[in-house]
The first five atom37 places (N, CA, C, CB, O) and aatype in JSON, in Angstrom:
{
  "aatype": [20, 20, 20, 20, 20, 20, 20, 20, 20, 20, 20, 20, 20, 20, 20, 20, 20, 20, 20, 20, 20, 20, 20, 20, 20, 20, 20, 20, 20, 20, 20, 20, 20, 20, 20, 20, 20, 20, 20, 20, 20, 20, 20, 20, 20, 20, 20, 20, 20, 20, 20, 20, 20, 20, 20, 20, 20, 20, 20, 20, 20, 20, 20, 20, 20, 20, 20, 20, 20, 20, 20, 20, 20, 20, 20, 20, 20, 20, 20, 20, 20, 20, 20, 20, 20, 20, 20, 20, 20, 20, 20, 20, 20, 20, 20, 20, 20, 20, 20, 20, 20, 20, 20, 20, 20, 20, 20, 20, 20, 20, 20, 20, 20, 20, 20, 20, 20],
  "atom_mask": [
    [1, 1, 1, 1, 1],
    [1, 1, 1, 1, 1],
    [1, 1, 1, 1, 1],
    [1, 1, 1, 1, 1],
    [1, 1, 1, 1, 1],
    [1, 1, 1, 1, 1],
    [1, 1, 1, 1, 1],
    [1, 1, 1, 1, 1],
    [1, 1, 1, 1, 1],
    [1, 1, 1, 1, 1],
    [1, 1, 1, 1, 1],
    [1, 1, 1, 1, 1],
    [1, 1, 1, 1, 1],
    [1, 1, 1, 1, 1],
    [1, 1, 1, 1, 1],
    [1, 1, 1, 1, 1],
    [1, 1, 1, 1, 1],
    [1, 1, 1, 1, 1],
    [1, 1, 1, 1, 1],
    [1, 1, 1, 1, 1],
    [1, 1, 1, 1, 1],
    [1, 1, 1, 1, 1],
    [1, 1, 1, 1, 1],
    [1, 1, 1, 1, 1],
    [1, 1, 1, 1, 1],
    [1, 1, 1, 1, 1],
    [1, 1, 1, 1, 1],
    [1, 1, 1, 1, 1],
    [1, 1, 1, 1, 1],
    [1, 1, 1, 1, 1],
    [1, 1, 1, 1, 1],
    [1, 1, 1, 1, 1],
    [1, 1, 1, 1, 1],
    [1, 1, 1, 1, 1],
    [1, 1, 1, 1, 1],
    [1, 1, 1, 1, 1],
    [1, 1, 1, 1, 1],
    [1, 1, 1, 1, 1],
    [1, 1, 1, 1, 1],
    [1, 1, 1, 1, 1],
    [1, 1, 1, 1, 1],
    [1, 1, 1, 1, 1],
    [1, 1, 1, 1, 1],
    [1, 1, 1, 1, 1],
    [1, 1, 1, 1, 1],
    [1, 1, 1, 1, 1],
    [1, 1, 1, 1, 1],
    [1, 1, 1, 1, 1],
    [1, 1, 1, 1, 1],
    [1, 1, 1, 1, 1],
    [1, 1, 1, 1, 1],
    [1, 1, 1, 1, 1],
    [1, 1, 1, 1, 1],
    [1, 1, 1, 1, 1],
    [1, 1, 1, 1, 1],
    [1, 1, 1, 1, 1],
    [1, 1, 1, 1, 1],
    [1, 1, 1, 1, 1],
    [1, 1, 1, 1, 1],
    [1, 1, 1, 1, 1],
    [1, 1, 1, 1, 1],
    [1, 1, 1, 1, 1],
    [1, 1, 1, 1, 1],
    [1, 1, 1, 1, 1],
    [1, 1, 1, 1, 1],
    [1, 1, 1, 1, 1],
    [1, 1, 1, 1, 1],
    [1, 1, 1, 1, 1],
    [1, 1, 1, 1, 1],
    [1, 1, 1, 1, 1],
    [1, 1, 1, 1, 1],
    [1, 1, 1, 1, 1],
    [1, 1, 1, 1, 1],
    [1, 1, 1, 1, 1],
    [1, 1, 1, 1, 1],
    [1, 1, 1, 1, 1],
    [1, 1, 1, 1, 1],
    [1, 1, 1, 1, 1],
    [1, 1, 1, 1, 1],
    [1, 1, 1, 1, 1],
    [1, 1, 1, 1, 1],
    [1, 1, 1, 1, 1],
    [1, 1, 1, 1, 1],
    [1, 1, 1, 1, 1],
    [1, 1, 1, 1, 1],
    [1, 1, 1, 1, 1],
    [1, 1, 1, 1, 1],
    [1, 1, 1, 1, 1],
    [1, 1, 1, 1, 1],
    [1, 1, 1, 1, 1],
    [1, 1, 1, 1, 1],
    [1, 1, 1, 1, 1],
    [1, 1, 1, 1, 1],
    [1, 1, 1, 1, 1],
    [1, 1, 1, 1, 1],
    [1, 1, 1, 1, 1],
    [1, 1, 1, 1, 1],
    [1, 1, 1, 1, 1],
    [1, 1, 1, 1, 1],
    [1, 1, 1, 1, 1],
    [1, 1, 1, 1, 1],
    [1, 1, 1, 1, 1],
    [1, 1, 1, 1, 1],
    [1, 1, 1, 1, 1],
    [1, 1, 1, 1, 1],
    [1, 1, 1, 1, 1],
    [1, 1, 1, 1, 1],
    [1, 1, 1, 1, 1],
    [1, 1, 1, 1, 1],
    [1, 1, 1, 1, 1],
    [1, 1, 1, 1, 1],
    [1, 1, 1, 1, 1],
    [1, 1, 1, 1, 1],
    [1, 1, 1, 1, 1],
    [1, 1, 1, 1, 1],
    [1, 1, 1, 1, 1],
    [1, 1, 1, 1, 1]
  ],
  "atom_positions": [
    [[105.79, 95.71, 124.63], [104.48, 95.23, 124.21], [104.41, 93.72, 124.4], [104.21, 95.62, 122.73], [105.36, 92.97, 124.13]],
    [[103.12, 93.27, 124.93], [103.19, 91.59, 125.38], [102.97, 91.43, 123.72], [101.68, 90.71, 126.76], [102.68, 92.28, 122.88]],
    [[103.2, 90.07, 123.61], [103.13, 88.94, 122.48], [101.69, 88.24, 122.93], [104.62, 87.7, 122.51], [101.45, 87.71, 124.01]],
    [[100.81, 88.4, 121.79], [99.99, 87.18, 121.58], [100.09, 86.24, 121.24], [99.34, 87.18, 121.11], [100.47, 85.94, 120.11]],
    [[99.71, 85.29, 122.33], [100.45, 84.12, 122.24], [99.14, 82.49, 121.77], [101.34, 84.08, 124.02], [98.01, 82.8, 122.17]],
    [[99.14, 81.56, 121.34], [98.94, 80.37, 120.91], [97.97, 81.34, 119.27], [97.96, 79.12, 122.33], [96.75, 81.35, 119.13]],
    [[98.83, 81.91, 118.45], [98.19, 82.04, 117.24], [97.73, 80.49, 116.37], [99.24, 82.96, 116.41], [97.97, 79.29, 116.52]],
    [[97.34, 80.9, 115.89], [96.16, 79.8, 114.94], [96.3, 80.09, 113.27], [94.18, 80.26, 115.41], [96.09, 81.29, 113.08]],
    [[96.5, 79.59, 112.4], [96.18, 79.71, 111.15], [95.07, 79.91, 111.12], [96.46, 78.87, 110.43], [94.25, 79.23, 111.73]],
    [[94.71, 81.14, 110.21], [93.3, 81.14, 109.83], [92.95, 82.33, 110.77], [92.43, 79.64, 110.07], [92.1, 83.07, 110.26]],
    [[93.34, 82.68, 111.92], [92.95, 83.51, 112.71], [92.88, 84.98, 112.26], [93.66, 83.33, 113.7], [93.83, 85.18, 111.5]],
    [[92.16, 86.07, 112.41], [92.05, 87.75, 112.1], [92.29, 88.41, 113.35], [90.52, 88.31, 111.52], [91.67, 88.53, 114.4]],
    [[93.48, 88.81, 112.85], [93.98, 89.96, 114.43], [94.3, 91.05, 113.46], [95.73, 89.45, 115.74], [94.82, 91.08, 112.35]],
    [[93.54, 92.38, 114.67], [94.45, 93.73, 113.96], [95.78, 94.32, 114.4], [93.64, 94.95, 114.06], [96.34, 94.55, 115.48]],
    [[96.02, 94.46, 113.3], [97.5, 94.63, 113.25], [98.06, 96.11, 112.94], [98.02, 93.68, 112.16], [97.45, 97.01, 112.37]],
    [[99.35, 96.15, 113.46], [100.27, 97.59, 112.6], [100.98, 97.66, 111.69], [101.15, 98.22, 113.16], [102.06, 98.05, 112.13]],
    [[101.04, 97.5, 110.43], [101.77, 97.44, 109.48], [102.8, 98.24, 108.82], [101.17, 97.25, 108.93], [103.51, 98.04, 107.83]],
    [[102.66, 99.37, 109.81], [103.43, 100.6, 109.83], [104.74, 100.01, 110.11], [102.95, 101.72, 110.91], [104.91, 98.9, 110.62]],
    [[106.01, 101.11, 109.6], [105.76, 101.67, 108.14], [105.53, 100.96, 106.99], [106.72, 102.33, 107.75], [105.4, 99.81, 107.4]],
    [[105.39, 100.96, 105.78], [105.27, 100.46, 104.6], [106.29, 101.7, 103.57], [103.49, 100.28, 104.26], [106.73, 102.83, 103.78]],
    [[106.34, 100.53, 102.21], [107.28, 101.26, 101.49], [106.29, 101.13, 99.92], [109.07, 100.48, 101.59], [106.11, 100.02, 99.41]],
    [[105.78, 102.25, 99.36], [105.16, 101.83, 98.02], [103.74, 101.38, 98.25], [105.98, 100.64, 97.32], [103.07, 101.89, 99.14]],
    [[103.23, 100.37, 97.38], [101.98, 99.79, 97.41], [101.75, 98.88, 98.43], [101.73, 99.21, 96.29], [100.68, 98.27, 98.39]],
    [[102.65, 98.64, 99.47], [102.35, 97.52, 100.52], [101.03, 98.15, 101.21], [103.73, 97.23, 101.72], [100.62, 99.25, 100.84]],
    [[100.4, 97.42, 102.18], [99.58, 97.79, 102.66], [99.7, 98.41, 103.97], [98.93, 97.01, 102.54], [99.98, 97.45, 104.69]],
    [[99.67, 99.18, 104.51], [100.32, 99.42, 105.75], [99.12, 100.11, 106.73], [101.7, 100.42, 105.49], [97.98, 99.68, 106.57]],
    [[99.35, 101.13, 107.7], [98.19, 101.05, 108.73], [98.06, 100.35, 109.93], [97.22, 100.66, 108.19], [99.09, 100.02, 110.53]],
    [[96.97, 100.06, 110.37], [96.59, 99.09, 111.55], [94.99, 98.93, 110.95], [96.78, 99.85, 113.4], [94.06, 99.73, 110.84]],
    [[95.14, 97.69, 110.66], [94.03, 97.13, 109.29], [93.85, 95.16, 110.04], [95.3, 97.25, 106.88], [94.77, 94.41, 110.35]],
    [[93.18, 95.04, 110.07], [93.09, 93.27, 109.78], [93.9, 92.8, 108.59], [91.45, 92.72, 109.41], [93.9, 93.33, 107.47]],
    [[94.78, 91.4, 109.11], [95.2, 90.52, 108.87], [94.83, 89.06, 109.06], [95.93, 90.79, 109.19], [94.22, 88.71, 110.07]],
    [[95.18, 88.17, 108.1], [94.86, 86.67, 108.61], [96.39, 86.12, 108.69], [93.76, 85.65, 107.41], [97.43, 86.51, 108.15]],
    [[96.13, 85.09, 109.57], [97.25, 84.78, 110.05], [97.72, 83.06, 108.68], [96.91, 84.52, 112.11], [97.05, 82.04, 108.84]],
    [[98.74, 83.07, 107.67], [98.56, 82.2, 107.02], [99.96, 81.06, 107.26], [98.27, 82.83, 105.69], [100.11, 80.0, 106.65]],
    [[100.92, 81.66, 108.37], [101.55, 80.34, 108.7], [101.39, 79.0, 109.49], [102.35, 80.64, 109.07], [100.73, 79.18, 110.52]],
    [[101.77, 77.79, 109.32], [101.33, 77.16, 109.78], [101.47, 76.78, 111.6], [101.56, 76.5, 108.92], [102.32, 77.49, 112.13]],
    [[100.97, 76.06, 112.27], [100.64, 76.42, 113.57], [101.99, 76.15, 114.5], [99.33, 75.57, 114.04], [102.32, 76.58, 115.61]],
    [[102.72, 75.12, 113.43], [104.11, 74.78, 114.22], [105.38, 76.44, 113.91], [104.91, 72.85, 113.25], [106.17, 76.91, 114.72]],
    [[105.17, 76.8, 112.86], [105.99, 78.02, 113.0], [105.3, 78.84, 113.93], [106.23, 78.78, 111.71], [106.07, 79.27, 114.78]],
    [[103.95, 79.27, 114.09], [103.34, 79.91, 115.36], [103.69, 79.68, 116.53], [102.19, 79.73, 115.51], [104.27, 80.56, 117.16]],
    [[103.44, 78.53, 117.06], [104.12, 78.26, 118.01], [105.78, 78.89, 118.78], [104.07, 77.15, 117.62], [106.02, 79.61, 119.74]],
    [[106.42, 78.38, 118.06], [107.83, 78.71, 118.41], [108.77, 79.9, 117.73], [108.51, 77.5, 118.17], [109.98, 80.03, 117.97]],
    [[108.03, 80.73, 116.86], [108.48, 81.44, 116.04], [108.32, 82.95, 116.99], [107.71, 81.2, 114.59], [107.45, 83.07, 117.86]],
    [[109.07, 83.77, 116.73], [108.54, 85.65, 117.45], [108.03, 86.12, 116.31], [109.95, 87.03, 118.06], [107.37, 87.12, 116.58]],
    [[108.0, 85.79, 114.72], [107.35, 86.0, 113.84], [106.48, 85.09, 113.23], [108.0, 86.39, 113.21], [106.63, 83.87, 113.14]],
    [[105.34, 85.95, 112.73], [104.2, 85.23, 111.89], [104.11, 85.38, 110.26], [102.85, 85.78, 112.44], [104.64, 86.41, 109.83]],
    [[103.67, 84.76, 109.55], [103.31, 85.25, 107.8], [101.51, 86.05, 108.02], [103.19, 83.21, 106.33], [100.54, 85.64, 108.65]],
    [[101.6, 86.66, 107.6], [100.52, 87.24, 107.17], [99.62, 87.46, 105.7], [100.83, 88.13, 107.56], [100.19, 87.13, 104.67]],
    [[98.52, 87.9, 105.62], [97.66, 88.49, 104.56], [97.15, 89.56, 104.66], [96.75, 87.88, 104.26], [96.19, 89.53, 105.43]],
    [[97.44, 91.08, 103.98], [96.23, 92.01, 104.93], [94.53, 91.73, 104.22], [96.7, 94.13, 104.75], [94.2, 90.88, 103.4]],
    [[93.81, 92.64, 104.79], [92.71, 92.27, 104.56], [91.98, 93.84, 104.51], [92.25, 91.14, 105.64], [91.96, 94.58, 105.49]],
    [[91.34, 94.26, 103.04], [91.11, 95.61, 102.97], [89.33, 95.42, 102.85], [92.04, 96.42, 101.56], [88.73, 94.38, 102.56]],
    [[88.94, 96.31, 103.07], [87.21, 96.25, 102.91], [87.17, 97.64, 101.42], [86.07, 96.96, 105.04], [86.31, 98.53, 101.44]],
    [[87.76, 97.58, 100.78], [87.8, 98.4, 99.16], [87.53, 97.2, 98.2], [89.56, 99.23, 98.66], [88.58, 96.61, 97.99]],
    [[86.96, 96.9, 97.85], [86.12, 95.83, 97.08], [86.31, 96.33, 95.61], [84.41, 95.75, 97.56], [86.29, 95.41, 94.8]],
    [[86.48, 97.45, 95.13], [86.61, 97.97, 94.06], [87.47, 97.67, 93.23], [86.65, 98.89, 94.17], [87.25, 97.76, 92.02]],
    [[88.74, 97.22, 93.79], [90.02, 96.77, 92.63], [89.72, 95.68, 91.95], [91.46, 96.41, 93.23], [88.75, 94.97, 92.24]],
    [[90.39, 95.47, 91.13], [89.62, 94.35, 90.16], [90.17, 93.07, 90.72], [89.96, 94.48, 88.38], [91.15, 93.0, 91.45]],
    [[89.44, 92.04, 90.29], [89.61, 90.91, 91.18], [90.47, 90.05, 90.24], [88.17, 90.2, 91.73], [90.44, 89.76, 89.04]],
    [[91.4, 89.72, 91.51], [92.58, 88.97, 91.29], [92.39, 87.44, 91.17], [93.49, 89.26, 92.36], [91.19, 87.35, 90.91]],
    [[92.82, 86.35, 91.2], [92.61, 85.04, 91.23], [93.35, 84.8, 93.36], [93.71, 84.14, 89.5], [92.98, 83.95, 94.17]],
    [[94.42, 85.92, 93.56], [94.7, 85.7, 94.76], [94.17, 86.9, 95.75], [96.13, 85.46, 94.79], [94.6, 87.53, 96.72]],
    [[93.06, 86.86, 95.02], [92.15, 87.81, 96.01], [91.03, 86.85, 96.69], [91.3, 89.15, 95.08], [90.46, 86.01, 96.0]],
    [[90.69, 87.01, 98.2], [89.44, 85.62, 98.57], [88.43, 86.87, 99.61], [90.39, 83.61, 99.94], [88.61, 87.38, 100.72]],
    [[87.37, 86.98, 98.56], [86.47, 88.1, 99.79], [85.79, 87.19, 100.5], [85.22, 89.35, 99.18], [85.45, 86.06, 100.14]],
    [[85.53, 87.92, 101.91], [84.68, 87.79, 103.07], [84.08, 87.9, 103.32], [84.6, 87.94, 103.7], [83.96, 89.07, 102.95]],
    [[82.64, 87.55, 104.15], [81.49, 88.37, 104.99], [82.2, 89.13, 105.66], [80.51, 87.63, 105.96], [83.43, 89.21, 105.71]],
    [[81.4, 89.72, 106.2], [81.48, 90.55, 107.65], [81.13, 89.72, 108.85], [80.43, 91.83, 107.69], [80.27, 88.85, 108.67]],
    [[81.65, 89.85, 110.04], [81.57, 89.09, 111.17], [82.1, 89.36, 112.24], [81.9, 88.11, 111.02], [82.7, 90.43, 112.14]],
    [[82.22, 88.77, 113.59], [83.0, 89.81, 114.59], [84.36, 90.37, 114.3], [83.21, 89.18, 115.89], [85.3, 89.62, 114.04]],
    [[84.51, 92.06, 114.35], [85.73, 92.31, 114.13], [85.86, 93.07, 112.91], [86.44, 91.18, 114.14], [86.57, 94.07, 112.81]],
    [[84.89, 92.42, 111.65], [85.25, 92.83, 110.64], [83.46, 92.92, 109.97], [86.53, 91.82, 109.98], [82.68, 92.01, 109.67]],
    [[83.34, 94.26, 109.92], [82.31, 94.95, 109.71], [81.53, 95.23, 108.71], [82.52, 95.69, 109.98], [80.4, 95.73, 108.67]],
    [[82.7, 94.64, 107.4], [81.67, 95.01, 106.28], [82.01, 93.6, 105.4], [82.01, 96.72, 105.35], [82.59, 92.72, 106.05]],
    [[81.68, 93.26, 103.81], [82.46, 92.41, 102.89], [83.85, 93.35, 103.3], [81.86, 92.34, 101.03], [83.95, 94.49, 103.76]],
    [[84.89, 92.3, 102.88], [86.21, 92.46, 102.52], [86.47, 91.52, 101.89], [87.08, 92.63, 103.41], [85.74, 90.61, 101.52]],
    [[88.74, 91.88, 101.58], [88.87, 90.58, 100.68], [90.27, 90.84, 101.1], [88.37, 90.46, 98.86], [90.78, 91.94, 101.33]],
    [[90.97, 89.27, 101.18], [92.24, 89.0, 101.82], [92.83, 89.28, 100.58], [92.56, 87.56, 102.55], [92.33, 89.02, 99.49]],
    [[93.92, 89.82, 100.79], [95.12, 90.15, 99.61], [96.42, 89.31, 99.55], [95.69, 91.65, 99.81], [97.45, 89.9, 99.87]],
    [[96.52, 87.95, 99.18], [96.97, 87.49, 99.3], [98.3, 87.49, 98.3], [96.23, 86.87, 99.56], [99.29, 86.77, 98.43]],
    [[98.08, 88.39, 97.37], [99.37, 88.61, 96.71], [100.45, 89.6, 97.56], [99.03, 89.24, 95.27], [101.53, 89.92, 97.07]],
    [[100.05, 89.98, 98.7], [100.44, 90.85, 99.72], [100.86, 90.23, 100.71], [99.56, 91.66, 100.11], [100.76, 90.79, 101.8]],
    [[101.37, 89.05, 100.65], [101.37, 88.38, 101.81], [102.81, 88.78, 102.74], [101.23, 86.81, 101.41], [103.62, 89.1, 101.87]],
    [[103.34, 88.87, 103.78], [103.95, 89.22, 104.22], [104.5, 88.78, 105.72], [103.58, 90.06, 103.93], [103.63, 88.78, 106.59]],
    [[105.78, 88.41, 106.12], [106.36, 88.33, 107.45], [106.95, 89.39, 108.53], [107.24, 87.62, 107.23], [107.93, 90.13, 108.56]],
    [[105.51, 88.97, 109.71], [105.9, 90.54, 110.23], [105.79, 89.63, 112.11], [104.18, 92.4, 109.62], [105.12, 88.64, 112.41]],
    [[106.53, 90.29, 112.81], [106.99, 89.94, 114.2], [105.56, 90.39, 114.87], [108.53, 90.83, 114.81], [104.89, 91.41, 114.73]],
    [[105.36, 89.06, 115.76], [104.09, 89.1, 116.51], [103.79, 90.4, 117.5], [104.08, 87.82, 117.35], [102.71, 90.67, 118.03]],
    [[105.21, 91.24, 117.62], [104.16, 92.2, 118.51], [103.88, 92.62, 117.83], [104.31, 93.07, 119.49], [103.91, 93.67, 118.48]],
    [[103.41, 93.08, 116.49], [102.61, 93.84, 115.8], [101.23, 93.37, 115.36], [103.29, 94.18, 114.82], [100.58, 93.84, 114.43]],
    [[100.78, 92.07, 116.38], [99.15, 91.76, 115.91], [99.18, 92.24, 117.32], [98.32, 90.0, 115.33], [99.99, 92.1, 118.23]],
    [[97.94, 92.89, 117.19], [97.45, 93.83, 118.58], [96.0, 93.08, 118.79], [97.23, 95.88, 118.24], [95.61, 93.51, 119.88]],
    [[95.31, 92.43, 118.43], [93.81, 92.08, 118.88], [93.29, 90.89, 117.73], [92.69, 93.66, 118.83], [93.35, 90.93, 116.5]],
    [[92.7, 89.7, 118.75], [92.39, 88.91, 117.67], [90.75, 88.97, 117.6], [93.03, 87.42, 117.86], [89.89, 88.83, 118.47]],
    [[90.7, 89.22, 116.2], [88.95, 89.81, 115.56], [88.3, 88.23, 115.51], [88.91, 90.81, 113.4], [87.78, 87.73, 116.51]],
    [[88.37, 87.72, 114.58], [87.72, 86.26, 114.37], [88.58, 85.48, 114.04], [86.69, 86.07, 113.39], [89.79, 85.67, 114.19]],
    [[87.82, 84.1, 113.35], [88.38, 83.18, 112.84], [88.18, 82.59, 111.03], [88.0, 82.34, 113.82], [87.0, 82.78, 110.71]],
    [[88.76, 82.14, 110.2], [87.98, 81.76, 109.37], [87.85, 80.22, 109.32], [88.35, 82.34, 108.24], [88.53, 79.29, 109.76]],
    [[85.94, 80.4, 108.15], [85.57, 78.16, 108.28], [86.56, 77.88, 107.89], [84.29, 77.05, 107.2], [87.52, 78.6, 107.61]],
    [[86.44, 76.81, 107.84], [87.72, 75.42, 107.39], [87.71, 76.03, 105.66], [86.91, 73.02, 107.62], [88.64, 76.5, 105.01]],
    [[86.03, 75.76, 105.22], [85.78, 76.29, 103.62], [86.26, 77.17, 103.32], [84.64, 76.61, 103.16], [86.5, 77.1, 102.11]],
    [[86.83, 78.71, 104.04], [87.11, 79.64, 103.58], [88.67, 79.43, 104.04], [86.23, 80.78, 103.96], [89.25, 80.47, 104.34]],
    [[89.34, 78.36, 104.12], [90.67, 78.04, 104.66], [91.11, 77.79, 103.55], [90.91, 76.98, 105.69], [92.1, 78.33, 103.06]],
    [[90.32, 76.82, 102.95], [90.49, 76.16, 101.47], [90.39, 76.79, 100.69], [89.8, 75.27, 101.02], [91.02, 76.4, 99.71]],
    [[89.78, 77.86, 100.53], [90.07, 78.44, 98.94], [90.79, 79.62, 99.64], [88.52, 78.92, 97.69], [90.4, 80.51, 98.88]],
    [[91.4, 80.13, 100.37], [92.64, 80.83, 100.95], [93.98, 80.17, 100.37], [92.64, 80.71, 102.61], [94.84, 80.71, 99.67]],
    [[93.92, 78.92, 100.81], [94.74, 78.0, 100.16], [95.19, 77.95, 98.86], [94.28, 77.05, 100.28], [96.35, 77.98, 98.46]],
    [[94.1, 77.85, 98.19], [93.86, 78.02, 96.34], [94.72, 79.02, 96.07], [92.19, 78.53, 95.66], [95.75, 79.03, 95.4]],
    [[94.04, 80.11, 96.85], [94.62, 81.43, 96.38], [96.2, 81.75, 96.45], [93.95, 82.46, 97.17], [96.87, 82.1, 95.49]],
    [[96.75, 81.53, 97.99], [97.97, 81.31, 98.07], [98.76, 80.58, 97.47], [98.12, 81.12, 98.87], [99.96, 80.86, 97.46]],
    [[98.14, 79.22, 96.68], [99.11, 78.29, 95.74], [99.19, 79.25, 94.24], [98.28, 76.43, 95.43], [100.11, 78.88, 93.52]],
    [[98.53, 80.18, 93.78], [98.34, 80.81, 93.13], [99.58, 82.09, 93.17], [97.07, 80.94, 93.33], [100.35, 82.42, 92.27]],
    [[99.44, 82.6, 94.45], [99.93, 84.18, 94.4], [101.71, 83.21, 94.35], [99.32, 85.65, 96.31], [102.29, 83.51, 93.31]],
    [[102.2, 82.62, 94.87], [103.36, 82.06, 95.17], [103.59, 80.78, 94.62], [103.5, 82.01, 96.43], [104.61, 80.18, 94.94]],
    [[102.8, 80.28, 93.84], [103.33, 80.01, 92.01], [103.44, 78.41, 92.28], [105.33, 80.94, 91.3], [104.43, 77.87, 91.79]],
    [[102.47, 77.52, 93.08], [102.58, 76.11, 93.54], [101.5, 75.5, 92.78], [102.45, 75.88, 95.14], [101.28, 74.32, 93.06]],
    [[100.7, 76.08, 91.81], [99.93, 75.39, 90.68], [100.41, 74.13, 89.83], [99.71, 76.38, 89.74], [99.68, 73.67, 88.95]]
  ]
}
């Protein structure tokens, strides 16, 4: 499988998350891409967030919902207490991007789920 190559923080590619063990999220679902651009670069692995369109669970402080936009079809919300390191051939297609604004409170959220408050 080729590697997608010059990833971006902030970027939404769908991904395979298969297998999973328990409550992880697993599938081939959208992800955002949350490492920074110098580990992208030179790394064969990326950090991730998945990203579910079930709006129903109760909302977390490291939960950050979305519009809908290319790629991603309805509200959703990044799960950032889910965050996870998974090897780039498993992003298969890149969907969108997120604003800078929705970078920043991604941010929030992640200083949150991984305890940098």
């Amino acid at each position: 499988m080729k590697l997608i190559e010059n990833i971006v923080r902030g970027e939404i590619y769908m991904a395979d998350l298969d297998p999973c063990i328990g409550s992880e999220q697993g599938g081939i679902r959208p992800v955002v891409i949350i490492q920074n651009n110098t580990g992208n670069r030179f790394s064969t692995t990326t950090i991730v967030a998945p990203i579910t369109t079930k709006l129903g669970k109760a909302y977390l402080p490291t939960h950050l919902v979305i519009s809908k936009r290319t790629g991603i079809y309805k509200k959703s919300m990044i799960l950032l207490e889910q965050i996870r390191i998974i090897d780039k051939s498993r992003l298969l297609e890149k969907l969108s991007i997120l604003e800078d604004q929705e970078i920043d409170l991604m941010d929030r959220s992640l200083r949150i789920s991984i305890g940098l408050n």
